[in-house]
Residue frames as qw, qx, qy, qz and C-alpha x, y, z in Angstrom:
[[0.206, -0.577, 0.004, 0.790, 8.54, -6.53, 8.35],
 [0.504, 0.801, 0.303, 0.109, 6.75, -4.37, 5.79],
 [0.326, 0.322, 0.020, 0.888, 8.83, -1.14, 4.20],
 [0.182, -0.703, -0.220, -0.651, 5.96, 1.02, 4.86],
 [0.657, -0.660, -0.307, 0.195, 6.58, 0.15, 8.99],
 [0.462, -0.446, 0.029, 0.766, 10.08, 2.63, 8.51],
 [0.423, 0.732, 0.131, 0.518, 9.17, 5.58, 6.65],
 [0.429, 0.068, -0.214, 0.875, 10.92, 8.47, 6.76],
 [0.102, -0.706, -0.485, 0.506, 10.24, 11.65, 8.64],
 [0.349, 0.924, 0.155, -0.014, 9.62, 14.64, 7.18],
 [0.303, -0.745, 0.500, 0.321, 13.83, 15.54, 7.42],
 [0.567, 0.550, -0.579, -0.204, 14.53, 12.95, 5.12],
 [0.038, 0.450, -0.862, 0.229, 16.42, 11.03, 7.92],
 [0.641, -0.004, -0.680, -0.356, 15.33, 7.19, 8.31],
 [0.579, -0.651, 0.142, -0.471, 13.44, 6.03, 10.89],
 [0.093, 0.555, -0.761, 0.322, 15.55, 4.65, 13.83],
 [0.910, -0.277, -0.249, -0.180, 14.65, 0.60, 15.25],
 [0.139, -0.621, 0.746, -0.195, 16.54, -1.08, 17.84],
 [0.869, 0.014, -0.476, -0.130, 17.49, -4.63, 18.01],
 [0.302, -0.555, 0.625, -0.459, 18.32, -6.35, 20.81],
 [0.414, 0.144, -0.895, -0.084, 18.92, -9.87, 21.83],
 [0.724, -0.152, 0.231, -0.633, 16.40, -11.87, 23.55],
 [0.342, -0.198, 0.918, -0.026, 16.05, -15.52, 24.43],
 [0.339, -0.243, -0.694, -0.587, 13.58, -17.65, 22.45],
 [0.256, -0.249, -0.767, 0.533, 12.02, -18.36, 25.69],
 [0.115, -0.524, -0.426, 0.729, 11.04, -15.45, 25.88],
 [0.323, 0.113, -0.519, -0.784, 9.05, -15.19, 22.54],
 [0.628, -0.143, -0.647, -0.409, 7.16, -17.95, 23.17],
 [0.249, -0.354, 0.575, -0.694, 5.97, -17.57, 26.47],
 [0.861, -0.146, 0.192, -0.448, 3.73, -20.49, 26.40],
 [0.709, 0.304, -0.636, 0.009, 6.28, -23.05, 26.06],
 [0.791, -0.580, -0.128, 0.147, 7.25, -24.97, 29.15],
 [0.327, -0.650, 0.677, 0.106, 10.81, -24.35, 31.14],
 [0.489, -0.221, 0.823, 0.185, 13.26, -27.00, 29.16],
 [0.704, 0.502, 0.497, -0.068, 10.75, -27.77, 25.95],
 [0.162, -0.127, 0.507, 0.837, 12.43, -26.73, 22.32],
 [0.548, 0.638, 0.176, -0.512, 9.68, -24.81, 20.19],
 [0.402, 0.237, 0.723, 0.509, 9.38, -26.23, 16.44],
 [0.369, 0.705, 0.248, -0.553, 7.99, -24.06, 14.32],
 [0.794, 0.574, -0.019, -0.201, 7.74, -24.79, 10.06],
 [0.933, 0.175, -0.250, 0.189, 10.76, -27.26, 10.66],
 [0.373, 0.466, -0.525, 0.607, 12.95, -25.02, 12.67],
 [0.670, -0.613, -0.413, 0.061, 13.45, -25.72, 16.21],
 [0.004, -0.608, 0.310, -0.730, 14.79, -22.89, 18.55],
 [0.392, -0.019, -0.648, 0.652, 16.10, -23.82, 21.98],
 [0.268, -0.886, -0.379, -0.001, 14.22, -22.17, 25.19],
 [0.640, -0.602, 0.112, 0.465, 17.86, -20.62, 25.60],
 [0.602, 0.224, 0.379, 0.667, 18.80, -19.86, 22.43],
 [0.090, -0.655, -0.053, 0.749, 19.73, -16.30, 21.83],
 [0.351, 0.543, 0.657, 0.389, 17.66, -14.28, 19.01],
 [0.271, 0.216, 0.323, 0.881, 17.34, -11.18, 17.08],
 [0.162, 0.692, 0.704, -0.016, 14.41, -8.68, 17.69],
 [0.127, 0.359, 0.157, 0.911, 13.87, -5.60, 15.78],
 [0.129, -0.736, -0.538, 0.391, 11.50, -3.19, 17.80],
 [0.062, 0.812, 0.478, 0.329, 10.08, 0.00, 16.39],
 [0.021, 0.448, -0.311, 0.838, 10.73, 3.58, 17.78],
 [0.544, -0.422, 0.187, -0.700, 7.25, 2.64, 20.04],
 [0.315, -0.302, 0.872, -0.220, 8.92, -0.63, 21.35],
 [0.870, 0.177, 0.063, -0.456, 6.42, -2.69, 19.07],
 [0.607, -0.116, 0.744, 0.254, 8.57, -6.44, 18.32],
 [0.659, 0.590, -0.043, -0.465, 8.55, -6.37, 14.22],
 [0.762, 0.406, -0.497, 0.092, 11.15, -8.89, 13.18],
 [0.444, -0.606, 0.658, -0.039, 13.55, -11.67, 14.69],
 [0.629, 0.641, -0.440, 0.009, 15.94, -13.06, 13.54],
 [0.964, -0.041, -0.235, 0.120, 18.34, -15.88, 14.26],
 [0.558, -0.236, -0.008, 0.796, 21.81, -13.72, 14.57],
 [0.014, -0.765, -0.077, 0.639, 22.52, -9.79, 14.43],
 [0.004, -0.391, 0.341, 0.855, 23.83, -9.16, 11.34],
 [0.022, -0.341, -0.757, -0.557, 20.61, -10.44, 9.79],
 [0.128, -0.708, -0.566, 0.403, 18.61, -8.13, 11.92],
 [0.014, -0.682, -0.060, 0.729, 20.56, -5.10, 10.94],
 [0.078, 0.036, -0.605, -0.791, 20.70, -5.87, 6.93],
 [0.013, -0.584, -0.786, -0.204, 16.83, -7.06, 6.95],
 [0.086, -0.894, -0.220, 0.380, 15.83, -2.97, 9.13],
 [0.178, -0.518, 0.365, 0.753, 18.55, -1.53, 6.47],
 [0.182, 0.136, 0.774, 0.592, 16.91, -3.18, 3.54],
 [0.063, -0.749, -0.657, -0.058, 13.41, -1.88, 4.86],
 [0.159, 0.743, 0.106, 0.642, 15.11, 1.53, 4.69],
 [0.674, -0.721, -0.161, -0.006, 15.56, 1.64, 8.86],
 [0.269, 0.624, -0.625, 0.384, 18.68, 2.76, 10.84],
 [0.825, -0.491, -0.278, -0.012, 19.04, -0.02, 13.55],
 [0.120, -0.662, 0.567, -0.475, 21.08, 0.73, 16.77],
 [0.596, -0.018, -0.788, 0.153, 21.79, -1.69, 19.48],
 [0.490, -0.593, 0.186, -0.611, 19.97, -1.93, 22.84],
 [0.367, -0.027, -0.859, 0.356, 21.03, -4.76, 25.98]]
């Protein structure tokens, strides 16, 4: 996640991401059913439940292990994150 991905609009008011949980599974869509993904020493379950920030135009830009590092990491880039299910 860059800053420059939340500027503001012309109002002033910061631009608005949503995070929502997602499985790893379902990041990493070439893993098998049942297989843990490694990735630069961390390993993430096909089940485990994970963080994604998404854009106003639904683009994935960050994820994150648990929520409340989702919403400080879109608050530090100057975003207002809401929740979506």
């Amino acid at each position: 996640m860059a800053p420059e991905e939340f500027e503001q609009g012309e109002s002033g008011v910061p631009a608005t991401v949503y995070v929502r949980e997602i499985a790893a599974a379902d990041v990493f869509e070439q893993v098998q059913p049942g297989n843990a993904i490694e990735i630069d020493g961390v390993t993430l379950e096909p089940d485990q439940q994970l963080y994604a920030i998404h854009d106003e135009d639904g683009r994935r830009v960050g994820l994150f292990a648990d929520r409340d590092a989702a919403f400080a990491a879109a608050r530090w880039h100057g975003a207002a994150p809401v929740s979506v299910h």
